[in-house]
TORNU-490394 format. One line per 4 residues: number of its first residue (from 1); for each residue x, y, z of C-alpha. Coordinates in nm, 4 decimals, decimal comma. Each point is the difference from the previous one (the first is absolute). Example, Ala and Ser with C-alpha at 12.3 -4.5 7.8 and 13.67 -1.06 7.14 Angstrom:
1	1,2300/-0,4500/0,7800; 0,1370/0,3440/-0,0660
END
This chain:
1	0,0000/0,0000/0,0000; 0,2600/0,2017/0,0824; 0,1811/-0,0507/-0,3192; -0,3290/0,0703/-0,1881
5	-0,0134/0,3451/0,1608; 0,3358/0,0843/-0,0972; -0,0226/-0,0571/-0,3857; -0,3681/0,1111/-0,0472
9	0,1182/0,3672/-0,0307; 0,3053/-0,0965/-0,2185; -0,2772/-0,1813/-0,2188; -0,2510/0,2674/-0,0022
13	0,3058/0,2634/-0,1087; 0,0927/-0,2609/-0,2684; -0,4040/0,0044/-0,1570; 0,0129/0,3220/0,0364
17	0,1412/0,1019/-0,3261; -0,2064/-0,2857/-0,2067; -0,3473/0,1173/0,1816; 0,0848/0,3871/-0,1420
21	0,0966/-0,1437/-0,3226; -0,3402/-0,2181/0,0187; -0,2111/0,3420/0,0378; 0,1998/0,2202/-0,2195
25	-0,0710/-0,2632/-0,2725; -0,3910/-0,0373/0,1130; 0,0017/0,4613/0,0393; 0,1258/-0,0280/-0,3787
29	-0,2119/-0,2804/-0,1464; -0,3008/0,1668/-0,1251; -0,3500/-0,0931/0,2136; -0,3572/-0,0735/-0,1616
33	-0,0798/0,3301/-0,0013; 0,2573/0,0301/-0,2954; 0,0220/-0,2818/-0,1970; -0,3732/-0,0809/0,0695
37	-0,1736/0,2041/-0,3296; 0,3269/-0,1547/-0,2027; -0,1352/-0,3540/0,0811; -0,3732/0,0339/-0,0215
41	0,0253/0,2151/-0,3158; 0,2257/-0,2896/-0,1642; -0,2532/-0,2711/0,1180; -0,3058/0,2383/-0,1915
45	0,2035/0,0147/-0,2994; 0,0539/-0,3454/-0,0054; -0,3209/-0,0864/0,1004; -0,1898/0,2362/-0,2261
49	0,2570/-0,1485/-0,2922; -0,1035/-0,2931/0,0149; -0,3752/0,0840/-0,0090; 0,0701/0,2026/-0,3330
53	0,2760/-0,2678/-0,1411; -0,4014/-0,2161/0,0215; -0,1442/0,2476/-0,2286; 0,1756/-0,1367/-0,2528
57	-0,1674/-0,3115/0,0285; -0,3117/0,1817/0,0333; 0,0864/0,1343/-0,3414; 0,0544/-0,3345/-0,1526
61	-0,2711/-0,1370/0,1205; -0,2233/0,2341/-0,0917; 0,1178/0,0354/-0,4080; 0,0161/-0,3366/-0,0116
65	-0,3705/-0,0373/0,0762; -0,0934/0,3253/-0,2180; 0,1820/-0,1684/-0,2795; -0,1061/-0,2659/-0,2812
69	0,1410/-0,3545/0,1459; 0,2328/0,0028/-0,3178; 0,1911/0,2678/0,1478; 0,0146/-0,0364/0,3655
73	0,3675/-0,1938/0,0252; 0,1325/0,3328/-0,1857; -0,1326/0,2008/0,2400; 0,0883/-0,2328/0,2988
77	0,3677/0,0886/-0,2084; -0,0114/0,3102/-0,0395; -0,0943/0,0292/0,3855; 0,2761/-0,1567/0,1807
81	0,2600/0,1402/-0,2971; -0,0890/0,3926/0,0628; 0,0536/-0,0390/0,3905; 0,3281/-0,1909/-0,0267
85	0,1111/0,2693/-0,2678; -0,1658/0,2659/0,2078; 0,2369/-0,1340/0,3203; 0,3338/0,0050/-0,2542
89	-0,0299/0,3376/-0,1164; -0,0908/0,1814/0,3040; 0,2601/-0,1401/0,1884; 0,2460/0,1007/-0,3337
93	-0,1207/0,3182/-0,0875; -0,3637/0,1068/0,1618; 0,0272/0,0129/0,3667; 0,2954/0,2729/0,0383
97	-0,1661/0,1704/-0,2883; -0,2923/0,0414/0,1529; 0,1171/0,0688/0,3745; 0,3636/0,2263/-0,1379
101	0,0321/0,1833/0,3313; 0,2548/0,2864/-0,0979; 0,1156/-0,2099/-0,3152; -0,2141/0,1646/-0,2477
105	0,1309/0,0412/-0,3611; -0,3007/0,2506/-0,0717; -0,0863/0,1297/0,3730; -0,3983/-0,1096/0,0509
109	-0,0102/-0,1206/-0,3610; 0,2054/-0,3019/-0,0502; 0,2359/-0,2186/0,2150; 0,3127/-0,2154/-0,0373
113	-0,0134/-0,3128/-0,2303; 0,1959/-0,2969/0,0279; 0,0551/0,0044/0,4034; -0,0968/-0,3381/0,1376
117	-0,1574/-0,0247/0,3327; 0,2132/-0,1150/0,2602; -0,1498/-0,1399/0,3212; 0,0722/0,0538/0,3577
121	0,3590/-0,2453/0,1156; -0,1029/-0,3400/0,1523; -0,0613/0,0781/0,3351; 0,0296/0,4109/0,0127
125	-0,0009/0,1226/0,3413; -0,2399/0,2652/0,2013; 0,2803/0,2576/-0,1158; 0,0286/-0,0518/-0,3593
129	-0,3630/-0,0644/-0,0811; -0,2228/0,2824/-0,1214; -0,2020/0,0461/0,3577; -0,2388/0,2950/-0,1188
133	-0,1609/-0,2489/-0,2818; 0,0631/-0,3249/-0,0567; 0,2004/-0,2985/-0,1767; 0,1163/0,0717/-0,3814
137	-0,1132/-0,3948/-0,0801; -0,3597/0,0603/0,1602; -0,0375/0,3663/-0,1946; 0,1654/-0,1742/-0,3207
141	-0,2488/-0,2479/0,0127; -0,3167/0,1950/0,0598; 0,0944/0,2092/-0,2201; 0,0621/-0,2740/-0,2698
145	-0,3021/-0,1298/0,0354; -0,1979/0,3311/-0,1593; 0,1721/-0,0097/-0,2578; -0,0824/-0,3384/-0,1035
149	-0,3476/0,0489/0,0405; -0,0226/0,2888/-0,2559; 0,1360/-0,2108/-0,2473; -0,2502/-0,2694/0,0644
153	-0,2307/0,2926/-0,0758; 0,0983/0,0082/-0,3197; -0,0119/-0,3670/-0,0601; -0,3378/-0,0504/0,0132
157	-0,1331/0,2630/-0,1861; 0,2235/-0,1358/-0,3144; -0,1114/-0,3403/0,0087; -0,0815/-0,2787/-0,2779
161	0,2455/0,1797/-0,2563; 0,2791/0,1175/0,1174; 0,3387/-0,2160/-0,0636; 0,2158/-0,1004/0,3071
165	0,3514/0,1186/-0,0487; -0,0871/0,3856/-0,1090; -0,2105/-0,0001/0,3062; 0,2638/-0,0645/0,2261
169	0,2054/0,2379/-0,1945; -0,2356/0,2570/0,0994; -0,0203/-0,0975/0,3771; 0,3839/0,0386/-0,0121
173	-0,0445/0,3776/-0,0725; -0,3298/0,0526/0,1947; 0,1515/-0,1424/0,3295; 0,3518/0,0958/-0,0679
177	0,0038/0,3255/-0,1022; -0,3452/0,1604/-0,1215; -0,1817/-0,0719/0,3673; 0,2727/0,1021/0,2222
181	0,0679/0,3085/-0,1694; -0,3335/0,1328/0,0468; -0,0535/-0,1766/0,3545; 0,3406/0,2322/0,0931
185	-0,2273/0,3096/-0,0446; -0,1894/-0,0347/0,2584; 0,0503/-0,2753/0,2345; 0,4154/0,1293/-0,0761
189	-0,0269/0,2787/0,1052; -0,0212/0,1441/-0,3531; -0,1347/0,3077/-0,1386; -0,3953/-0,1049/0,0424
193	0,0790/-0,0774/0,3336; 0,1381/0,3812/0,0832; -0,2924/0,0583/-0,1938; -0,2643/-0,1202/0,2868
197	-0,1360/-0,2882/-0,2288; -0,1797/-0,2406/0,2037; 0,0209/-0,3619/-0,0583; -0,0080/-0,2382/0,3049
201	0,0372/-0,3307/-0,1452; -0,0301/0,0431/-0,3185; -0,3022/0,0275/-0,2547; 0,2235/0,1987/-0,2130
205	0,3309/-0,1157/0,0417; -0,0459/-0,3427/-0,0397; -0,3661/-0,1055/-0,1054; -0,0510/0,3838/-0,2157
209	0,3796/-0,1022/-0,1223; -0,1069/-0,3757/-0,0902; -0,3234/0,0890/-0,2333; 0,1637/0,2792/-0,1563
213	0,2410/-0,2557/-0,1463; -0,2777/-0,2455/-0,1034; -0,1762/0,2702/-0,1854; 0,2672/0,0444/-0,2292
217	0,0794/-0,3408/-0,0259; -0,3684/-0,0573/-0,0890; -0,0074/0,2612/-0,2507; 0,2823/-0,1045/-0,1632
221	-0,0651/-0,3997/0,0528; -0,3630/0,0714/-0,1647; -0,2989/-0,2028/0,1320; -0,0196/-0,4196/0,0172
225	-0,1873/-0,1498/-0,3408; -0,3378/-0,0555/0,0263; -0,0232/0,2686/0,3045; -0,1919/0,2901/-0,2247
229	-0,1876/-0,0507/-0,3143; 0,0249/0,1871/-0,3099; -0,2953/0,1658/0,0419; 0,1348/0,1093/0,3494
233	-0,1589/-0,2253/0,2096; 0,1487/-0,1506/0,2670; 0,0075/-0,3299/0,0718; 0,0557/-0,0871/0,3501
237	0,2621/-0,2699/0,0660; -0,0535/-0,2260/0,3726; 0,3085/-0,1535/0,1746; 0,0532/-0,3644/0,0913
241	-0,0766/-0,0022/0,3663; -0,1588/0,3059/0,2017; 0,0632/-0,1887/0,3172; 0,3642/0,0270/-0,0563
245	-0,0570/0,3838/-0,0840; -0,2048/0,0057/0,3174; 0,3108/-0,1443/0,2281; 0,2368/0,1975/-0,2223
249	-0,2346/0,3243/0,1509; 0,0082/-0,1037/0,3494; 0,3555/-0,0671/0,0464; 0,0837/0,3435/-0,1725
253	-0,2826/0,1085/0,2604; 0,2052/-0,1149/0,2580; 0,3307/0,0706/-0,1304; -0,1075/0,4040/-0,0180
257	0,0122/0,0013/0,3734; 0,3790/-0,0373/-0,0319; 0,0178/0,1981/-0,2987; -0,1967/0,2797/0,2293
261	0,0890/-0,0477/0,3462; 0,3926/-0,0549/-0,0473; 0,0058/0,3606/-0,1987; -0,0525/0,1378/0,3824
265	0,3864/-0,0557/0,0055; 0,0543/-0,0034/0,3623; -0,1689/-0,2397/0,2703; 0,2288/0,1351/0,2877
269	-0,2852/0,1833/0,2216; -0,3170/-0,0458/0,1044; -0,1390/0,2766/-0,2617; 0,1648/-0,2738/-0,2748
273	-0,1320/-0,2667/0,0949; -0,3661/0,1478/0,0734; 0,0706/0,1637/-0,3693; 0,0556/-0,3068/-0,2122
277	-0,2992/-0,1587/0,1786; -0,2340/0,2723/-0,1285; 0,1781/-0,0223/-0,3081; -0,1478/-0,3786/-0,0414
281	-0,3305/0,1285/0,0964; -0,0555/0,2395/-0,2195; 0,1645/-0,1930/-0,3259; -0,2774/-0,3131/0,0627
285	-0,2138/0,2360/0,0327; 0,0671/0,2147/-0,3557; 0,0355/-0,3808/-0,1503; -0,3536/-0,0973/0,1370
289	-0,1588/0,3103/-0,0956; 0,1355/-0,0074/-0,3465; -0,1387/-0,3653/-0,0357; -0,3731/0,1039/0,1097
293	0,0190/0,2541/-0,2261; 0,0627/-0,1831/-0,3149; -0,2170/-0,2230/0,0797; -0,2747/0,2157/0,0558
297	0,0489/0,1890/-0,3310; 0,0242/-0,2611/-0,1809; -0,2994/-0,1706/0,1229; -0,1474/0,3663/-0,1221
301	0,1409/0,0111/-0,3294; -0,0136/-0,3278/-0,1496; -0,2450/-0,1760/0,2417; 0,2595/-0,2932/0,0903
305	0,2911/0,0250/0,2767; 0,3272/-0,0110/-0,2241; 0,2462/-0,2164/0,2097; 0,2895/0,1466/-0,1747
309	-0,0930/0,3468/0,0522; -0,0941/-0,0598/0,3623; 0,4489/-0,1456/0,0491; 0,0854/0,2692/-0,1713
313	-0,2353/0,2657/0,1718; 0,1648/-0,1320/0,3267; 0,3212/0,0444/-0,1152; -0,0664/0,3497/-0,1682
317	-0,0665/0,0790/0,4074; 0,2878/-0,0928/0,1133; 0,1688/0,1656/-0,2548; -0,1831/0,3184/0,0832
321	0,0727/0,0219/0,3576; 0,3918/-0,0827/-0,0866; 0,1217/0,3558/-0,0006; -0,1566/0,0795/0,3422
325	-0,0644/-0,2764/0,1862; 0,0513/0,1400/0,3307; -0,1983/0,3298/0,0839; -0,3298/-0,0727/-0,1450
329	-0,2744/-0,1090/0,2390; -0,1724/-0,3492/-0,0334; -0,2904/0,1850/-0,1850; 0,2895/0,1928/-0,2210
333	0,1494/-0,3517/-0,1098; -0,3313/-0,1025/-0,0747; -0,0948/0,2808/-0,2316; 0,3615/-0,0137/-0,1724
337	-0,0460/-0,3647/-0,0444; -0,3605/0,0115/-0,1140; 0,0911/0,2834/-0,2946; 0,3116/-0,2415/-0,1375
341	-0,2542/-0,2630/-0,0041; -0,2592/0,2222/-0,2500; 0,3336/0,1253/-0,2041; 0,0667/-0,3671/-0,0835
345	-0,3449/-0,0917/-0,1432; 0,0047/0,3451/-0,2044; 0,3607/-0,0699/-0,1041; -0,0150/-0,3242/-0,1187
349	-0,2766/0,0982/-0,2842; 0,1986/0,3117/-0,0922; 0,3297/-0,1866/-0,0471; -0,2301/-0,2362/-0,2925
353	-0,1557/0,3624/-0,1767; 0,3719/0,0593/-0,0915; 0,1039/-0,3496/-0,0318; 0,2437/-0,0635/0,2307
357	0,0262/-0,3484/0,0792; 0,1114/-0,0824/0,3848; -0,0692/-0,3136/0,0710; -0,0951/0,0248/0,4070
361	-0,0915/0,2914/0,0248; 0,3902/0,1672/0,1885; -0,0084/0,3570/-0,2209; -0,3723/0,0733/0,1661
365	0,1317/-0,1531/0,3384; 0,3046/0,0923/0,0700; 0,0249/0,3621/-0,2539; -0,3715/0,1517/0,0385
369	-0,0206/-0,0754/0,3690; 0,3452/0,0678/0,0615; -0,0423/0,3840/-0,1290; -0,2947/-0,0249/0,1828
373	0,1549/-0,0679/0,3510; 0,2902/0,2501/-0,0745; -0,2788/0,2574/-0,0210; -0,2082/-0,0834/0,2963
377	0,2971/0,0462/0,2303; -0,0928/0,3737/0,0227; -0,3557/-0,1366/0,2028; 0,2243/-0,0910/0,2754
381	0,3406/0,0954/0,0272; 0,0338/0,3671/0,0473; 0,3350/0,0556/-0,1271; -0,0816/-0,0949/-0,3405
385	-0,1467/0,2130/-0,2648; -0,1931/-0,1005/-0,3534; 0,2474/0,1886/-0,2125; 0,3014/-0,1901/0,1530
389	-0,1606/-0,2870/-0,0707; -0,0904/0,0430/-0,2940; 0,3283/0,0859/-0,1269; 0,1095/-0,3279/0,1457
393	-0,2244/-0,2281/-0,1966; 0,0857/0,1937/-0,3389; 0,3679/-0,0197/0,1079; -0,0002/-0,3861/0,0368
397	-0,2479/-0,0400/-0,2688; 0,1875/0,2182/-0,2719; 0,3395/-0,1850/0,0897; -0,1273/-0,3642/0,0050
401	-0,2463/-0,0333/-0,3046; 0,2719/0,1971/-0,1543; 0,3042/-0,1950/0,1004; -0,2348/-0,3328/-0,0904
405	-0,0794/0,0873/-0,3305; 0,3333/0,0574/-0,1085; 0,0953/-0,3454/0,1585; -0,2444/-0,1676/-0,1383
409	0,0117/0,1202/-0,3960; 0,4146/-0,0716/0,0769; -0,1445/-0,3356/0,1337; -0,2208/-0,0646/-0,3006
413	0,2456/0,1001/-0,2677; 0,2783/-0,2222/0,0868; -0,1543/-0,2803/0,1567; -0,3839/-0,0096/-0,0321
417	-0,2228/-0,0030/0,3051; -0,2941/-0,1776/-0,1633; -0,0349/-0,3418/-0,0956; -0,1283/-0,1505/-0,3019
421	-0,4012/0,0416/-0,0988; 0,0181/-0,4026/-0,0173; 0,2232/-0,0448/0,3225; -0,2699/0,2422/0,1790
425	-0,2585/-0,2141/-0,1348; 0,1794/-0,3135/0,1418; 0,0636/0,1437/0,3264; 0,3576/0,1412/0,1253
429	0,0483/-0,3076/0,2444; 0,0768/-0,2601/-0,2959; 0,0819/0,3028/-0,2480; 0,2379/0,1710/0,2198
433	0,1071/-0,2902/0,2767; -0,1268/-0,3320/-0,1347; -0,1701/-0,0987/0,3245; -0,3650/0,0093/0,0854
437	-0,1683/0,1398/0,3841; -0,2953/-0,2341/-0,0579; 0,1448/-0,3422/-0,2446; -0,2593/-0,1780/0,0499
441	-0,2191/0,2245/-0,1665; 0,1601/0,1027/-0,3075; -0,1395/-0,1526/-0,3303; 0,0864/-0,3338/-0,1634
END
């Protein structure tokens, strides 16, 4: 005992020095209170990522069942090609293009090409991550996932004629280079977004941005045989399965709660979190409303629910409430919703009087509601005004019909875009892949 007592102190001066090195390295590590936001920011990206990365499903699904069976493997094709092309080129060119920082080559205008993103090191520490946002990986990802879906977009509306290869060529300059330029103006920090341009998650920038480019690829495409007569009639054209459009709509239903609620950006306080729940509230609602509404008017006009028209009025909502998703109240989402709904059954009609062929319906969707939702922004958000925009839509719709038009002649001149009247008439599965969706039904 004695002995005890005589080398306790000697022991306690010896931990001493390890217990003040213990709390200077616990004083220096950063608590909760810092690297909190960083981590529950990076788990909404991711989360909300992979909700969106399931809209592309959604979009397969729901061309395949607006389709004729003898083209459904193309689009199944086409599908899974434009995201994995979509995931190459923004990590090669788009995502630094789009996000430059100070690296602008044309300050608010244009960004730096050819600068790959580089993720966080293996491991990175409290000290070297990014603390006021969140991972590079997680924003890279969300942010890829946009991308892809506006060229899905553009997919569907240029269905049943279009060949595979030139396609892709275009997806390489809509996701590498056309999309991200225009994306840098506002969500950039470019010149629309000194301007005051509203757009919260993005009815312009992506889904505006998306029909834009089908509308010139459907001018320029021309219509599918058979789809108006000479006498300038059209002749309506059904899809193989409107139960896989229908699960094709709900999964891009509940994809657009990612696509919505991760644009909050932040999930790091209690105002966040509370925000990105009335985020999802209001976006079911705008996507409900938008469905009651085309069904209702076109139970008025034409005596008969149209199925098609209801999918697409539901998804004309939720494209409507995409620019401001957060400030209307539940009513608000519902009258936004309800007005993209009525666009879509007017659209659809007026696309046929000037006989532009898009096969399901994404120019009406995804263009006409989109302006519309860019507009409506001024109901609710007080810092926006109609003339900014305004100025907006023209900006992104002067620069991407524009840009796509000029792609697409190049496109048609050297390679083609359109298959053969006779390879149409066969269907592009066999023409263009030699492999069927449904075998078992094909004749002989």
């Amino acid at each position: 005992m004695k002995l005890l007592k005589t080398l306790a102190p000697a022991a306690l001066l010896l931990a001493l020095p390890s217990m003040g090195l213990a709390q200077d390295a616990e004083a220096a590590a950063p608590g909760f209170d810092e690297i909190g936001p960083y981590i529950m920011t990076t788990l909404l990206f991711c989360m909300a990522g992979f909700l969106v990365f399931f809209m592309a499903a959604g979009f397969a699904m729901l061309e395949g069942g607006l389709v004729r069976s003898k083209n459904v493997t193309m689009q199944m094709t086409k599908n899974i090609a434009l995201y994995s092309v979509a995931a190459i080129m923004y990590w090669l060119i788009g995502f630094n293009l789009m996000y430059p920082g100070d690296g602008w080559i044309m300050t608010g205008y244009v960004g730096p090409f050819f600068s790959p993103t580089v993720l966080d090191p293996v491991g990175v520490a409290a000290a070297d991550a990014a603390l006021d946002y969140a991972s590079i990986g997680s924003d890279f990802f969300f942010q890829l996932v946009f991308v892809a879906a506006t060229a899905s977009i553009v997919s569907g509306a240029l269905a049943e004629r279009i060949k595979l290869w030139p396609f892709l060529v275009f997806v390489v300059v809509l996701t590498g280079v056309m999309y991200p330029i225009s994306g840098s103006w506002q969500w950039g920090g470019g010149w629309l977004s000194e301007m005051g341009f509203s757009d919260f998650a993005g009815s312009t920038v992506v889904h505006s941005v998306g029909g834009w480019a089908a509308l010139a690829g459907a001018i320029v495409l021309g219509p599918r045989i058979g789809k108006f007569g000479k006498d300038g009639k059209v002749h309506p054209i059904p899809g193989s399965n409107l139960a896989l459009a229908t699960l094709g709509t709900f999964i891009l239903w509940l994809g657009w709660f990612g696509f919505n609620g991760g644009s909050q950006l932040a999930m790091g306080t209690v105002g966040d979190v509370s925000d990105v729940s009335r985020i999802f509230a209001n976006t079911n609602m705008a996507a409900a409303a938008g469905a009651i509404a085309a069904m209702i008017l076109t139970q008025i006009l034409y005596k008969k629910v149209d199925l098609t028209m209801v999918l697409n009025g539901a998804l004309a909502g939720l494209v409507s409430i995409t620019a401001e998703p957060l400030a209307p109240s539940l009513f608000g989402s519902l009258w936004i919703g309800a007005i993209g709904g009525i666009i879509v059954v007017f659209a659809v009609p007026m696309l046929d009087k000037f006989k532009i062929d898009d096969v399901v319906g994404a120019i009406p969707v995804h263009l006409c509601a989109g302006i519309w939702g860019t507009i409506a922004v001024v109901f609710y958000n007080g810092d926006a005004s109609l003339s900014t925009q305004i100025i907006g839509i023209i900006g992104y719709g002067v620069f991407t019909f524009v840009a796509s038009l000029i792609v697409w002649f190049i496109l048609k001149a050297v390679m083609g875009i359109r298959v053969s009247e006779e390879e149409e008439i066969t269907g592009l599965d066999m023409a263009e892949l030699g492999m069927e969706a449904y075998p078992e039904f094909s004749k002989g």
